[in-house]
C-alpha positions in Angstrom: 25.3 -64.4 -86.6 22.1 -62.6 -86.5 22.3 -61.5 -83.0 25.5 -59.9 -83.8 24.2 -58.1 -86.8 20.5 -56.8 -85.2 23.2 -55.8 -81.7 25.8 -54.4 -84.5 22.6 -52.4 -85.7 21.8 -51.1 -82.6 24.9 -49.9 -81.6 25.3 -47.9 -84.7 22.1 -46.3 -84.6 22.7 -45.1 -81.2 26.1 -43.8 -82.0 24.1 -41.9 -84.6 21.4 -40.4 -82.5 24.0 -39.4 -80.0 26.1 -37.6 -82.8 22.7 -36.0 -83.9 21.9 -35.2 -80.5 25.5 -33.3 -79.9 25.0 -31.1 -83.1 21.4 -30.4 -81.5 23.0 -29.7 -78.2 26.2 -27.3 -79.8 23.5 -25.7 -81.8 21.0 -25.1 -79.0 23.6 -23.9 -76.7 25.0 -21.7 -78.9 22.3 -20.0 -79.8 20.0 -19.7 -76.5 20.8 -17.2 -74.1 20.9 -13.8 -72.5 20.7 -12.7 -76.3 19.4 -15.4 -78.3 20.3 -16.0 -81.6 19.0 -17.8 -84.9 20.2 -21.6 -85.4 20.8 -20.7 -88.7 23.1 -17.9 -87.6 25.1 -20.2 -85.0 26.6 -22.1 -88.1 26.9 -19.7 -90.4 28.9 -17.6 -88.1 31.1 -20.9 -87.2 32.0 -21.8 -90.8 32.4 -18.4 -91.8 32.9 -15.9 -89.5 31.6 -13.4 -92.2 31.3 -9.8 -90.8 29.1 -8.9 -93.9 26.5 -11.0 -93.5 26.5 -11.7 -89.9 26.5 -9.0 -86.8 30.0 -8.0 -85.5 27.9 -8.3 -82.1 26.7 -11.8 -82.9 30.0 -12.7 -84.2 31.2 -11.9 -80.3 28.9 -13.9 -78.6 29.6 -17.1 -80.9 33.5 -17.2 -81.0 34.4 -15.4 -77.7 31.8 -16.5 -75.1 29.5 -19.5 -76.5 31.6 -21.7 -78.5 34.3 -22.2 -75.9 31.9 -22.8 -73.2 29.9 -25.6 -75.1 33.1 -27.0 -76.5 34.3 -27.0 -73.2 31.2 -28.5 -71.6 31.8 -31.1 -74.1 34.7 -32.1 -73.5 34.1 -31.8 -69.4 31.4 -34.3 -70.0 33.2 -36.7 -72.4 35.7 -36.7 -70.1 34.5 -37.5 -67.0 32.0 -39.7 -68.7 34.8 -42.4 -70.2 37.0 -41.6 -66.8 33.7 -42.8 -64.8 33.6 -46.1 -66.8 37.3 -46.8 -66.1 37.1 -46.7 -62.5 33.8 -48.7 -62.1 35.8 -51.2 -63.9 39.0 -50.8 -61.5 37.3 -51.1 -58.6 34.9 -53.6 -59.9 31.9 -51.3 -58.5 29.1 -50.0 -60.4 28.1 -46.7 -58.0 32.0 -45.5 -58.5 32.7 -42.3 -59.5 35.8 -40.2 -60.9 35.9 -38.4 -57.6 36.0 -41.2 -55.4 39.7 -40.6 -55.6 40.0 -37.4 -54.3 41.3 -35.8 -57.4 38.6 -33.1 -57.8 39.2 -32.4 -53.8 42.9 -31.6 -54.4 42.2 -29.6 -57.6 39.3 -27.3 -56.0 42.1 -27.0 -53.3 44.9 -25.7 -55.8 42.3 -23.1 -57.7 41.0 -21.6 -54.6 44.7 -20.8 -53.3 44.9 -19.5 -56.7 41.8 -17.0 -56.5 42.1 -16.0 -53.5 45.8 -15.2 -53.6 45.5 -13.8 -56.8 49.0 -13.9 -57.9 48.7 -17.4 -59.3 47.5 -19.0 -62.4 44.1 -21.1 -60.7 44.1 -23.5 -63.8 47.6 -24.5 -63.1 47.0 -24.4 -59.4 44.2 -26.8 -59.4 46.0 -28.6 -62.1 49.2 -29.4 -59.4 46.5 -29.7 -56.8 45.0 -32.5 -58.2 47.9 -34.9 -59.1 49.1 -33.7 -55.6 45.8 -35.3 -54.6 46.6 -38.2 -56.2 50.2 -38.5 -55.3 48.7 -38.7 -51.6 46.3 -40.8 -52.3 48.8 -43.4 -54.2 51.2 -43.3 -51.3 48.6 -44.2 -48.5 47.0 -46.8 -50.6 50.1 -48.4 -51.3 51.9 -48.0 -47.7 53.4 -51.0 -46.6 52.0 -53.7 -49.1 52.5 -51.6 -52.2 49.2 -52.9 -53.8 46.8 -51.2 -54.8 43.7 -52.8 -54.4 39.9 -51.0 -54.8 39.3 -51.0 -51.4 42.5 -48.9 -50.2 41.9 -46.5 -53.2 38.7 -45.9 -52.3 39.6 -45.5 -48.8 42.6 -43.5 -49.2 40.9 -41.4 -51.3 38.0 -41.0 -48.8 41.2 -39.9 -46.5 42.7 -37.1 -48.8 39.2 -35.9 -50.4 38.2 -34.6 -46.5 42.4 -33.6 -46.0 42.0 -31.3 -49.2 38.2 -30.4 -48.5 39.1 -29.1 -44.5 42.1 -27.4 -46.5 40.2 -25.5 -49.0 37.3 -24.7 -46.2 39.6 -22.9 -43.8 41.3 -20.7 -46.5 37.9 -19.8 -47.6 36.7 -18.9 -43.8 40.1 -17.2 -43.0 40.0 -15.2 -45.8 38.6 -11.6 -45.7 39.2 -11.0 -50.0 36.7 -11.1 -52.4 37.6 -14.2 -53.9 36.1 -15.9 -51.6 32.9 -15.8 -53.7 34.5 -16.8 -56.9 36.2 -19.5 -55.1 32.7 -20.9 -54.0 31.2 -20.9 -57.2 34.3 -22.7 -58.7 33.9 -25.2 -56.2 30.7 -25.9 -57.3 31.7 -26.6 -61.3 31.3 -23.9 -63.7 31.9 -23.5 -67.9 31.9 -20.0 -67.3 36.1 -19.3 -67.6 35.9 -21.3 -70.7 38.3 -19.4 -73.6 40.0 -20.5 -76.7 43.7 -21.1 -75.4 42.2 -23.4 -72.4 40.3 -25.7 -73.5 43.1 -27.4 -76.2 45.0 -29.1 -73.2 42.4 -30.5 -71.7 40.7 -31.7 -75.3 43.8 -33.2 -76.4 44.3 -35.2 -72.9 40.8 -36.3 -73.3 41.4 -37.7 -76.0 45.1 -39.3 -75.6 42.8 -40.7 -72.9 40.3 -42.5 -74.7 42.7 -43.8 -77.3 44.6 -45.5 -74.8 41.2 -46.8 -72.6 40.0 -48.2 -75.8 43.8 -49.6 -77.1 43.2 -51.6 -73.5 39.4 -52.6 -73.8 40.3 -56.0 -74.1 42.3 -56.2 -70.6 39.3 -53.6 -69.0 36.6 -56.4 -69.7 38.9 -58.9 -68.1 39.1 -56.7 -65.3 35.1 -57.3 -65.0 35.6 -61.1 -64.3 37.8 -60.8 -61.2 41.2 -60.0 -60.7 42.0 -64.2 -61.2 40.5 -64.1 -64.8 41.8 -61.1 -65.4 45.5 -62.7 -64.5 44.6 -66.0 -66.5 44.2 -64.3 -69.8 47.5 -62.6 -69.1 46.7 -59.1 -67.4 49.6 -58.0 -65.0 46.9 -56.7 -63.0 48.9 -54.7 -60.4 50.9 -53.5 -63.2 47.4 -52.5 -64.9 45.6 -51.0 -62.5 48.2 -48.8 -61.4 48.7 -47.4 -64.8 44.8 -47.1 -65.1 44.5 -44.9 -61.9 47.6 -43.0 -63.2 45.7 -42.2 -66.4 42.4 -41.6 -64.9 43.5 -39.5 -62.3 45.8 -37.3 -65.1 42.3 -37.0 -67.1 40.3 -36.0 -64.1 43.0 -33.2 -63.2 43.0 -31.6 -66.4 39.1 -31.4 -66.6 38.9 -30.1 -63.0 41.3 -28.0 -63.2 38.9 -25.8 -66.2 35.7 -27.0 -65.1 35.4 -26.8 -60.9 33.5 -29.7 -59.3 30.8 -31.4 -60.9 29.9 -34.3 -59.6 28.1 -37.7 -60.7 28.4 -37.0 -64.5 30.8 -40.0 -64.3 28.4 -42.0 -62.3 25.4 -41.5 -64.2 26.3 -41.9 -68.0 28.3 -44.9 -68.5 26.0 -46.9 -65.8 23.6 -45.7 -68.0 25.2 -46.7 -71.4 26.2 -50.0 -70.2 22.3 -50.5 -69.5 21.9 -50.1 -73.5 24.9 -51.3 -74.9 26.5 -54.1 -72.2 30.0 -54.4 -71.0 32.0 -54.2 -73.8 34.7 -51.3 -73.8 35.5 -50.9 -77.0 31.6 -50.0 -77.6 30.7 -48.5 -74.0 33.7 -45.7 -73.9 32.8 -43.9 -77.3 29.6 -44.4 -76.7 29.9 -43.0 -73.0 32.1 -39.8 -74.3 29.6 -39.0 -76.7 26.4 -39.2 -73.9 28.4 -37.3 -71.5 29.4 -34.7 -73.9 25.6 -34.3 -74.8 24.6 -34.7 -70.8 26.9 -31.5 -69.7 26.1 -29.3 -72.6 22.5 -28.9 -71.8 22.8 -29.0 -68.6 25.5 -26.3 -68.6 22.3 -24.6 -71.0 20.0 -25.3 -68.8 21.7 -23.9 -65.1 22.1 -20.8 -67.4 19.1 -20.0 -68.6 16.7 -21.8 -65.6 17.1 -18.3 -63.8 18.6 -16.1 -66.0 20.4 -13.6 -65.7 21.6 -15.5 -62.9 23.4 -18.5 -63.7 23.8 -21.8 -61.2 26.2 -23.6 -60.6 26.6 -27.2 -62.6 27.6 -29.1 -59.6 24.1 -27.7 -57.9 21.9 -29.3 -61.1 24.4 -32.9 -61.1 23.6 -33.1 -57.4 19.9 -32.7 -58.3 19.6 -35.2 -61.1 22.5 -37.6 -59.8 21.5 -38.2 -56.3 18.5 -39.8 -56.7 20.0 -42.2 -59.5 22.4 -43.2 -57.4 19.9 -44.1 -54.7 18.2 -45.9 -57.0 21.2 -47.7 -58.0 21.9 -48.8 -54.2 18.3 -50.0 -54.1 18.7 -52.1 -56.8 21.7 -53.2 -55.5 20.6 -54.4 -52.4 17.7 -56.1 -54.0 20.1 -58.8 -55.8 
């Protein structure tokens, strides 16, 4: 009883921290940039919005090009954070990654046909790109045997990633318009096109996403015992799994579709929150949305202001930091 109280404890204090350390991250986001402004400004602005004590100009920069873009990087980071700790549960495989599936392939695909066409919305574009990508992905993996096991996931999406990626390379090379720039930079993740009126979708899908995840905690740590457990305490595990990867790749669409590429958010934080808090879904996806909401936002601060005015892309800093944890994790792997 008293290990469950002192790991109770913990748990709670970290959920803390991390909620302190997301106002910390909205606030400093908010308020650092090309024009910096006063933290006690940020808040006051947000609750108020009063024009009499606070700058019409400062007032701009909160509600019009700040706020959506942390919001947004929140909810990027949340999302692909709790969609991360699905899949290494699916496919039983700690260095997986919501990408793996070729979803953000199909969905850079879709919003670069959209830029550099210019007649189409890119959000919906990538949006249909991306559950294209998984369509394609579900019909090779299940060809034949119908099952869909890790291995042919991974594999079929390994198949339709580089499909979509030579896809989205040649439009790029063939094309002679100016959006070939934009489409470059998209491919490499951005928060920049973040506005009021885009982000809701994707917040409330997020969310849908982790109510359900955590409704089905008990059958994901089931999953983490092999597929024979998982079937013993009464998992239809084909049934499962394939309603998992329908959710997870739904999740993955609708942040991709805002957001670009940005890669190994969903490998890094929930390997890293299972470290603190174990296996335990109904503690390690909260715990995960909240780290990875925390993670993108200052990153997405810190590719902004590193080399301001210019701004990098957030798939360029998450290559940086993620690569060499995932090396790391292969090295300890293969040391076991």
């Amino acid at each position: 009883m008293t290990q469950k109280f002192h790991g109770g404890e913990r748990i709670t204090f970290l959920v803390l921290i991390l909620f302190a350390a997301l106002i910390i991250a909205i606030t400093l986001g908010v308020s650092l940039g090309s024009a910096s402004l006063k933290f006690s400004h940020v808040w006051g602005i947000i609750l108020t919005q009063d024009s009499s004590i606070y700058p019409q100009n400062e007032i701009s920069i909160v509600w019009r090009i700040r706020l959506p873009r942390v919001l947004l990087g929140a909810i990027t980071g949340a999302g692909l954070a709790i969609s991360g700790a699905v899949i290494q549960t699916l496919v039983n495989n700690s260095l997986a990654d919501p990408y793996l599936l070729g979803i953000s392939s199909g969905a850079c695909t879709g919003a670069v046909f959209g830029i550099l066409t210019g007649y189409i919305n890119v959000f919906v574009m990538a949006f249909f790109g991306a559950l294209a990508a998984f369509a394609g992905v579900f019909v090779i993996a299940g060809y034949k045997t119908g099952r869909l096991t890790p291995i042919r996931m991974i594999l079929a999406g390994l198949a339709v990633s580089c499909i979509f990626n030579a896809l989205t390379n040649f439009m790029i090379y063939m094309t002679k318009h100016n959006g070939a720039e934009n489409a470059m930079f998209w491919l490499m993740g951005s928060l920049g096109g973040a506005r009021f009126g885009r982000i809701e979708l994707p917040f409330m899908i997020v969310l849908a996403s982790l109510i359900v995840f955590v409704i089905y905690a008990r059958s994901l740590d089931s999953m983490l015992l092999g597929e024979e457990h998982a079937t013993a305490l009464g998992v239809d595990v084909k049934n499962f799994r394939r309603l998992m990867f329908v959710m997870t790749s739904i999740l993955t669409a609708a942040i991709t579709s805002v957001s670009g590429s940005i890669g190994f958010v969903g490998l890094i934080v929930p390997h890293a929150v299972r470290m603190i808090t174990g296996s335990n879904h109904r503690i390690v996806l909260p715990v995960s949305a909240l780290a990875g909401a925390v993670f993108l936002i200052l990153t997405d601060l810190f590719a902004r202001t590193v080399l301001a005015p210019r701004e990098l892309p957030l798939g360029i800093i998450t290559g940086f930091t993620g690569a060499p944890f995932f090396v790391w994790l292969l090295c300890r792997r293969s040391q076991k």
